[in-house]
N, C-alpha and C positions, 0 to 999 in steps of 0.2 A: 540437461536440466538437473539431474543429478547432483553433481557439481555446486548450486544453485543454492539448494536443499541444504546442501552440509552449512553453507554461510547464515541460514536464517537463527539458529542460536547466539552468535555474535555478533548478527547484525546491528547497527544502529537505530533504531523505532525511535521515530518521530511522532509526536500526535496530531490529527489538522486541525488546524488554524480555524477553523468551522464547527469543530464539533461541540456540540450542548455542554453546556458547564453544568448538568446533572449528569453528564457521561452515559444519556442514553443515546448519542448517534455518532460514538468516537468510533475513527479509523483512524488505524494507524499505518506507515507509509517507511522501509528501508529502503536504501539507494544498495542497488549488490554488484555486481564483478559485469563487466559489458555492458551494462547503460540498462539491466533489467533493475527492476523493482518489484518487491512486496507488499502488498498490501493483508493487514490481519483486524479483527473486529478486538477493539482495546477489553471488550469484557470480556474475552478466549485469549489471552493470551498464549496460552500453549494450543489452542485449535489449532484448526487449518490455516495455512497462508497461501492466498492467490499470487504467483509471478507471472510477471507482466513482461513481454520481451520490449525493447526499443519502441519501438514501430507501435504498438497495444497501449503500451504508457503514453504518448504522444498524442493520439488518438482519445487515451479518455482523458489527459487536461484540457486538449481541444473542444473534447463535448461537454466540461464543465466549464471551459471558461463560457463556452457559446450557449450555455442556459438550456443545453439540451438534455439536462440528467435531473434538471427543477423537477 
């Protein structure tokens, strides 16, 4: 995971496609090395970012697209 960490400064941050155009419910979403991903809140930018392995990431599109996170 290690490894991981070092790429979240160059990663690529996306913002979603959902979030309030007052920017009170932005997420933002990197794609990084082995099919994990980052998620980081867009008003902390330098906060914490949660990595999600494969399997985690799959799982929560799953439970957004199925309305289970409404």
């Amino acid at each position: 995971m290690d490894d991981l960490i070092h790429e979240l400064p160059t990663a690529r941050w996306r913002t979603s496609t959902l979030s309030g155009d007052d920017g009170s419910n932005c997420v933002e979403v990197a794609a990084l090395s082995g099919g994990h991903h980052a998620l980081r809140d867009t008003k902390d930018r330098t906060g914490p970012a949660l990595i999600l392995t494969p399997a985690a990431w799959a799982g929560l599109l799953a439970s957004i697209k199925a309305g289970r996170l409404d």
